[in-house]
C-alpha positions in Angstrom: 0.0 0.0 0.0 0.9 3.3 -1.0 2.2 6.1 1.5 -1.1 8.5 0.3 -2.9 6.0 0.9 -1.8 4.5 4.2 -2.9 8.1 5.3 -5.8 8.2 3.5 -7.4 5.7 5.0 -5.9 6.2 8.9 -6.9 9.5 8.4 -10.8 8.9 7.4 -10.8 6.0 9.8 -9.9 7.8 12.8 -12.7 11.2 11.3 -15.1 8.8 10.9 -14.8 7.2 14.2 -14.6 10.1 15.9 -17.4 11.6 14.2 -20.0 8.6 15.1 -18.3 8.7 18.6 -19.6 12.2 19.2 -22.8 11.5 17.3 -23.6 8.5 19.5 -22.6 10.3 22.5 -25.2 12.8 21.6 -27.9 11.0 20.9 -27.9 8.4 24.1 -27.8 12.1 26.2 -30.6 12.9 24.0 -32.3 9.9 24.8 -31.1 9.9 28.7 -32.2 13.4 28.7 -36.1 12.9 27.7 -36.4 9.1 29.3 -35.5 11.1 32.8 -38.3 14.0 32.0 -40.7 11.3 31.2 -40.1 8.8 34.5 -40.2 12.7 36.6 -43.2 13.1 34.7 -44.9 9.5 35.5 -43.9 9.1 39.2 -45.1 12.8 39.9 -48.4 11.5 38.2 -48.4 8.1 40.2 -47.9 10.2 43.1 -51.1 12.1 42.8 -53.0 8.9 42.1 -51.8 7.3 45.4 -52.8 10.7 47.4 -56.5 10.4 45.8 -56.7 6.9 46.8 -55.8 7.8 50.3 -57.7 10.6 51.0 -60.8 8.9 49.3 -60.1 6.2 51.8 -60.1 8.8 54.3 -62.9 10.5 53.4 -65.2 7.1 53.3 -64.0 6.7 56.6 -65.7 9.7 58.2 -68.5 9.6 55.9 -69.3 6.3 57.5 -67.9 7.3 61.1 -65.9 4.0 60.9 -62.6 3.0 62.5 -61.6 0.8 59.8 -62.7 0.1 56.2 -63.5 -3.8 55.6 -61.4 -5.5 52.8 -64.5 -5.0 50.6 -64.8 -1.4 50.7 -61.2 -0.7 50.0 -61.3 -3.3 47.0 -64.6 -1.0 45.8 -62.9 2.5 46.5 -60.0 1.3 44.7 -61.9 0.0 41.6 -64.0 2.9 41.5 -60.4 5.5 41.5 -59.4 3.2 38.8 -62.1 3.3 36.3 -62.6 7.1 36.6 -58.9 7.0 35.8 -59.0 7.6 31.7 -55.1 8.0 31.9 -53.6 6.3 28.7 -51.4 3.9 30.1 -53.4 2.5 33.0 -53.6 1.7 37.0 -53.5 -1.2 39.0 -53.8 -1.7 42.8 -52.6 -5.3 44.5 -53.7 -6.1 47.7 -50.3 -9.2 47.2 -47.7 -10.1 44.7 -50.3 -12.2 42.8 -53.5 -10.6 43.4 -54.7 -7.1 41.9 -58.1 -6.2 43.6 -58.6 -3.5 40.3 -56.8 -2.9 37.5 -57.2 -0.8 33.9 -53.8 -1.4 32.4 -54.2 -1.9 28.6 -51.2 -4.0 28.4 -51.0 -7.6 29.0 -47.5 -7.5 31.4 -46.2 -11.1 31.6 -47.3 -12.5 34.9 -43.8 -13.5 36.1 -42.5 -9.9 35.2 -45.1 -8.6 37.2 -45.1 -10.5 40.2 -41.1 -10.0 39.9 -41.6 -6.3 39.5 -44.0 -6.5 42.4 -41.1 -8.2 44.6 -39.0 -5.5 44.1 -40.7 -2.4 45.8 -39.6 -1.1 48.8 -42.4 -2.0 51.7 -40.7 -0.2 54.4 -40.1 3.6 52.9 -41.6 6.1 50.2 -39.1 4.6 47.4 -40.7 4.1 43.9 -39.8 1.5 41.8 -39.2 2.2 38.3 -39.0 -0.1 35.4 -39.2 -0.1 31.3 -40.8 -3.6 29.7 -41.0 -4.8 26.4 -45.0 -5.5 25.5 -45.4 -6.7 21.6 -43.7 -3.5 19.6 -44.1 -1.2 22.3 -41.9 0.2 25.3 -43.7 0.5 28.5 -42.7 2.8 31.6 -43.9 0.7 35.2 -43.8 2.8 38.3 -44.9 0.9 42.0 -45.1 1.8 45.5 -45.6 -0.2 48.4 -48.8 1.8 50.6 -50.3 0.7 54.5 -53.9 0.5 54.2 -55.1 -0.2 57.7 -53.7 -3.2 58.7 -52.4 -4.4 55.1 -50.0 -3.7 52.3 -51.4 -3.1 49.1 -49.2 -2.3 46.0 -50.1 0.9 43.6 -49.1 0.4 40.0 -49.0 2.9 36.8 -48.1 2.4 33.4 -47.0 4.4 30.5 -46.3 4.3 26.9 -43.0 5.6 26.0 -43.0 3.9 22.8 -42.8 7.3 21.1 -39.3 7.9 22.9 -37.5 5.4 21.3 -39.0 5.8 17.8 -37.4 9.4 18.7 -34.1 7.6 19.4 -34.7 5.2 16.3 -35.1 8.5 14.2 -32.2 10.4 15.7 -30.0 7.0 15.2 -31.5 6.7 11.5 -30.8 10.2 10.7 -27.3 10.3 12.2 -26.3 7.2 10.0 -27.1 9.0 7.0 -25.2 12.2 8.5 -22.7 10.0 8.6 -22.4 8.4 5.4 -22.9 11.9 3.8 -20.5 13.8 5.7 -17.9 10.6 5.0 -18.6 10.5 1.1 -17.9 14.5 1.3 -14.8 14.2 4.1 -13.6 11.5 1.7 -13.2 13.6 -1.3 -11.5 16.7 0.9 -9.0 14.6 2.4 -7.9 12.8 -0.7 -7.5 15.8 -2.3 -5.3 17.3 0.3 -3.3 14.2 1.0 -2.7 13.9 -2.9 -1.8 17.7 -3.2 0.3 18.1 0.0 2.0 14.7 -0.7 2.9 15.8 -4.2 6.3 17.7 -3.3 7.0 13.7 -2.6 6.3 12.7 -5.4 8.5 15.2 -7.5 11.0 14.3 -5.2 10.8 11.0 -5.7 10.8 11.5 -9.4 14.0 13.4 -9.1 15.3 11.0 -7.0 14.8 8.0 -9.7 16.0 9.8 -12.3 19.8 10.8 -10.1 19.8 7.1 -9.4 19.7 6.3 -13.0 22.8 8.1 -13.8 21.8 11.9 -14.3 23.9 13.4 -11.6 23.7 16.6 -13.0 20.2 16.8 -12.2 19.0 19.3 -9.4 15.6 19.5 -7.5 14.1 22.8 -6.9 13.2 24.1 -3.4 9.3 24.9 -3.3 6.4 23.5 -0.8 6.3 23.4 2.8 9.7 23.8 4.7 10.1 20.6 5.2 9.9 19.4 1.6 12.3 22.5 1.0 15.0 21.2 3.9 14.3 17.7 2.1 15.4 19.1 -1.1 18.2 20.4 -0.3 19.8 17.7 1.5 19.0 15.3 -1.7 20.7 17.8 -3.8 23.6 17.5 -1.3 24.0 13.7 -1.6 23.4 14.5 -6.0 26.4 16.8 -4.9 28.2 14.1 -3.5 27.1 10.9 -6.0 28.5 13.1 -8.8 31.5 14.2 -7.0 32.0 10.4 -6.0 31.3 9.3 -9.3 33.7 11.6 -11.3 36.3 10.6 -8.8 35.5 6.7 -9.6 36.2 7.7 -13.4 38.6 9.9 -13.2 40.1 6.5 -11.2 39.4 3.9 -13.5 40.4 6.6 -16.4 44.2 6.9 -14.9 44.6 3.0 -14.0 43.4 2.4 -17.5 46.2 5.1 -18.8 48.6 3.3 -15.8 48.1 0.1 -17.3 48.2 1.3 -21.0 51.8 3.1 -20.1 53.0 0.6 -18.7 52.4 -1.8 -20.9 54.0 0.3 -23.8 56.8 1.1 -21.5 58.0 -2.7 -20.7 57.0 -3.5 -24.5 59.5 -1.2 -26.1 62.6 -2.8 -23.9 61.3 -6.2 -24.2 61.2 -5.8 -27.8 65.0 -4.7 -28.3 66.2 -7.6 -25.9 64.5 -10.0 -28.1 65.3 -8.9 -31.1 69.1 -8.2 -30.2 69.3 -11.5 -28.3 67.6 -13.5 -31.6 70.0 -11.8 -33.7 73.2 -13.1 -31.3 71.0 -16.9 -31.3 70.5 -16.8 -35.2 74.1 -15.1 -36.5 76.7 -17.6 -37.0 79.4 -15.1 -36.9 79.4 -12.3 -35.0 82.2 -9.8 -34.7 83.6 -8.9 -31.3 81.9 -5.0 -32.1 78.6 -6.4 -33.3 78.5 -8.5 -30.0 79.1 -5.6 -27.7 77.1 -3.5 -29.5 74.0 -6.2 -29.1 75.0 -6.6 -25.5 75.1 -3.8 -24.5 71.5 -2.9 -25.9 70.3 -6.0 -24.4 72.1 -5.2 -21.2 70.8 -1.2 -20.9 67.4 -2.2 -21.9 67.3 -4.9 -18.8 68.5 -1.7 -16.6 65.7 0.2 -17.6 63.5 -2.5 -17.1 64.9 -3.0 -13.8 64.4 0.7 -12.7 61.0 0.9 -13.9 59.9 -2.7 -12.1 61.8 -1.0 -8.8 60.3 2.4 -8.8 56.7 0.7 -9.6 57.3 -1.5 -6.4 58.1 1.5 -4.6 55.3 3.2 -5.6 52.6 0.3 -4.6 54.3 -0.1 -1.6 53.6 3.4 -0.8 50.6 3.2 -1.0 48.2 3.3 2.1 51.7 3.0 4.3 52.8 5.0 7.4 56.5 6.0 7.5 58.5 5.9 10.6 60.1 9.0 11.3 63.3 9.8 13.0 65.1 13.0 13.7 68.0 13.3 10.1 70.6 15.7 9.5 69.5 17.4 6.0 72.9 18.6 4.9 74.0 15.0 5.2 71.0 13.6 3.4 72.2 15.8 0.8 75.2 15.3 0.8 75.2 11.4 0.6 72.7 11.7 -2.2 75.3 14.1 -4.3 77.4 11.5 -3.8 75.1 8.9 -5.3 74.5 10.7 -8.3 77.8 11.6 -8.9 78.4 8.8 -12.0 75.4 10.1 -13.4 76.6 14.0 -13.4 79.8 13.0 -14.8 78.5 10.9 -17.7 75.9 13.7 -18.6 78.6 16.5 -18.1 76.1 18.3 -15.5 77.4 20.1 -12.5 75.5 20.0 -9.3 76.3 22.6 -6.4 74.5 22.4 -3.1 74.5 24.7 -0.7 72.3 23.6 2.9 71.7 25.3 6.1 72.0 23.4 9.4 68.6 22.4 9.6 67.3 19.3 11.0 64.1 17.4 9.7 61.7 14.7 11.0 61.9 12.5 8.0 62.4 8.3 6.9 65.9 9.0 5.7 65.8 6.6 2.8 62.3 7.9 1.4 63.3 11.7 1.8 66.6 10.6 0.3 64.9 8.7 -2.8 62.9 12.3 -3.1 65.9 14.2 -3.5 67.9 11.5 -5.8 64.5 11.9 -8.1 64.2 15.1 -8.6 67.8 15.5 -9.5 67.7 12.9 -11.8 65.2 14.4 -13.4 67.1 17.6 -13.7 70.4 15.9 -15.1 68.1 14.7 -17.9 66.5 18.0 -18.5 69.6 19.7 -19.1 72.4 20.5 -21.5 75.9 19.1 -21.9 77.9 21.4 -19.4 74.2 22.5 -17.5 74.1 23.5 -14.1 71.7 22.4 -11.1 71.4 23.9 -8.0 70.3 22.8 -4.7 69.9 25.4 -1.9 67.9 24.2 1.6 66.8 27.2 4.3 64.8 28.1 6.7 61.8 30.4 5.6 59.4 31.1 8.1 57.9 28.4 10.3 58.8 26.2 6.7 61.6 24.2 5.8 62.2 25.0 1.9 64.5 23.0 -0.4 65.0 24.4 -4.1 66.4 22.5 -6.7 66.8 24.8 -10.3 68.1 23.7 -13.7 68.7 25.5 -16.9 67.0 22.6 -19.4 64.8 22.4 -21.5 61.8 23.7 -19.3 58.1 22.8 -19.5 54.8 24.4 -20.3 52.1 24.7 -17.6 49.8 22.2 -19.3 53.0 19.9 -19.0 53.4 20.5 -15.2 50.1 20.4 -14.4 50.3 16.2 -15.2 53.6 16.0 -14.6 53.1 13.6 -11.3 51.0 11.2 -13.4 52.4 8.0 -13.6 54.3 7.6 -16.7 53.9 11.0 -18.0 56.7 12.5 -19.7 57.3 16.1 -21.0 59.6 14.8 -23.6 59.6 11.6 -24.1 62.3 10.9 -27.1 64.5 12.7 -24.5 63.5 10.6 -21.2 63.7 7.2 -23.2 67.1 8.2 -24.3 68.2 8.8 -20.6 66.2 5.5 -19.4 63.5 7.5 -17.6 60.0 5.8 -17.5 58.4 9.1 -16.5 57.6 7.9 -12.7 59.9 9.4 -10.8 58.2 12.6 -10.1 55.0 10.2 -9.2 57.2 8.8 -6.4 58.3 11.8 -5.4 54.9 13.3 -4.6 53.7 10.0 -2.9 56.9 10.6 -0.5 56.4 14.4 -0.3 52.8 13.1 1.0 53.5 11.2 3.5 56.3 13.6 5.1 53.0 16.2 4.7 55.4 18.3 2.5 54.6 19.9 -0.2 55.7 20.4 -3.6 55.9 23.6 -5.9 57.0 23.5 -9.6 58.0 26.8 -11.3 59.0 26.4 -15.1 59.2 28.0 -18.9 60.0 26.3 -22.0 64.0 26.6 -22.7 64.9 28.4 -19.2 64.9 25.7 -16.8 62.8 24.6 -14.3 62.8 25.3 -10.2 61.2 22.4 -7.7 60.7 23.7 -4.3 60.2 21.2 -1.7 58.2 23.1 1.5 58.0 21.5 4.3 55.9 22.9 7.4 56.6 23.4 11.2 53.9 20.5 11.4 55.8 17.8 9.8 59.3 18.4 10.9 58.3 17.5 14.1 
């Protein structure tokens, strides 16, 4: 069942039941109301018939200068009081339970109701009692009372028709049913029509909803309706925010580890290729000279290097990943002065002259990692620059922040080339990095490292005037 309808119906249920509630209330009030002026009405009228009857008693008494009336004489008095009676319900005197001396009651009372009825009045005080009986289709109002009559007890009874009060509360009833219905039929229709129009802000949401869920991130639900609907709204189109965000991130993802996987797969073909084909060529050649040999070798031999460095720096760069460094308390002028020293074959054979220049400064730092920074970024500088280029390396204190610049005078890069030049296997030149044996993820590695020392790196270039790396790192991480 549908939400509209769930409050549809729960809604109408609980009108409805109020509505007869209050109706039904009314009515029995009603009814209570007029049954109590009738019974006043009858027991103030079986009260004057009991008076008569007494004073006529009384007044045969001293007509007849008697002490006592005889049994005979009551029983007459008390017919005659009864047939002048022309009330429309009808009188009857008992002298017992089971005998009625007179009587003029035009309905048949079951004898056992009577004699039940007759049980049940008071003999001792001026009680009446009062009771409503069921004769054919009519409703009868019984009133008795318990009189001395000189040495006796003899038992006064009035009826009355009150037939018409209950076809009044049969009417009421009858026309309160078809209030009902009427006022439900009409209550209906008002209620599904504002359930269905203040429930339709829902409904657009929901609409808007599907549709984000089916792909269409872009999509944005307008704020209108009550201020709930309107906080509602706003909150989905914060999670739209969010789903699209997420999902552009999840491309943008699967988009680079497709490129990852693409460049790598070019880079370790290319290598893989010359070592096959020069090592085929020494396996099928029956002679080859002693230069033809080296020459094959040594192909085969820096093409296995290159393969090396590219399956080590991709080793470093998964175990990176995800990974928390342990940090210890390093001397920077001697991390970079031990990593001059390392890259001092590769300066020579380039004919590129490095010159460092350190305060004493010291850092919080993995030692290895921060030196495998350093060694990167100068590599890449020795082969970005010129036979007989410079590189310069100067570390200081600036601020709160550690900085470490490293500047060459190669060939430079464009801003759309340093803007994805920490992507894995992106190089600026490529003919030029291949040459040197680069695989274009050293400046990847570098950032992963600079990450998890929570320093920071800044690249400042032009095309044909160099290139400067600054390396910043805060107050925060060099403790």
């Amino acid at each position: 069942m549908k939400l509209w309808q769930k409050i549809f119906l729960s809604s109408l249920t609980l009108i409805i039941a109020v509505v007869n509630v209050i109706s039904i209330t009314l009515l029995n009030n009603s009814h209570q109301l007029l049954m109590e002026r009738e019974r006043s009405h009858s027991v103030n009228e079986h009260e004057y018939f009991t008076a008569a009857f007494i004073n006529a008693l009384t007044y045969e008494k001293l007509a007849e200068e008697a002490l006592i009336l005889t049994t005979d004489e009551i029983s007459q008095i008390a017919e005659n009081m009864v047939n002048s009676e022309n009330r429309a319900g009808g009188i009857a005197i008992y002298s017992d339970s089971e005998t009625a001396i007179t009587k003029n009651i035009s309905y048949m009372l079951n004898k056992n109701i009577t004699e039940k009825f007759i049980s049940s009045i008071d003999k001792s005080g001026d009680n009446y009692s009062v009771s409503v009986f069921d004769d054919d289709d009519k409703k009868i109002m019984v009133i008795g009372s318990a009189v001395d009559i000189e040495t006796s007890c003899y038992f006064i009874i009035t009826a009355t028709d009150i037939s018409e009060i209950y076809a009044v509360k049969e009417q009421q009833a009858d026309f309160v049913r078809k209030v009902s219905i009427g006022s439900s039929a009409v209550i209906s229709l008002i209620l599904l029509i504002m359930v269905i129009v203040l429930l339709r802000p829902l409904s657009r949401l929901n609409i808007y909803a599907k549709a984000i869920a089916e792909g269409k991130y872009n999509l944005r639900i307008r704020k209108k309706g009550s201020p709930e609907f309107k906080k509602l709204a706003e909150n989905m189109n914060k999670m739209a925010d969010s789903v699209q965000l997420n999902a552009m991130r999840l491309e943008n993802i699967a988009e680079a580890r497709q490129t990852f996987i693409a460049n790598l797969a070019h880079e370790m073909k290319t290598p893989l290729t010359s070592i096959l084909g020069f090592a085929d060529l020494l396996r099928i050649k029956k002679n080859v000279s002693d230069s033809d040999r080296i020459e094959y070798a040594g192909v085969i031999v820096e093409e296995t290097k290159r393969l090396r460095s590219l399956s080590g720096k991709l080793m470093e760069l998964v175990a990176l990943g995800g990974t928390e460094i342990e940090k210890t308390e390093v001397n920077l002028p001697k991390i970079i002065k031990e990593t001059e020293t390392a890259l001092a074959p590769l300066l020579a054979k380039n004919s590129v002259e490095l010159s460092c220049v350190s305060e004493n400064i010291v850092i919080s730092a993995d030692e290895e990692l921060f030196k495998s920074l350093l060694y990167n970024i100068i590599e890449n500088a020795v082969k970005a620059s010129p036979k007989g280029g410079q590189i310069k390396l100067y570390a200081a204190i600036d601020g709160e922040n550690t900085v470490i610049s490293i500047t060459d005078d190669g060939i430079g890069m464009t801003d759309e080339q340093i803007k994805r030049v920490f992507e894995p296997f992106y190089m600026a030149d490529k003919s030029r990095s291949r040459k040197a044996g680069g695989a274009g993820l050293g400046l990847s590695l570098c950032a992963e490292i600079a990450k998890l020392h929570g320093a920071f790196i800044d690249i400042k270039s032009e095309p044909n005037k160099g290139t400067s790396v600054l390396i910043i790192i805060s107050a925060e991480a060099k403790k």
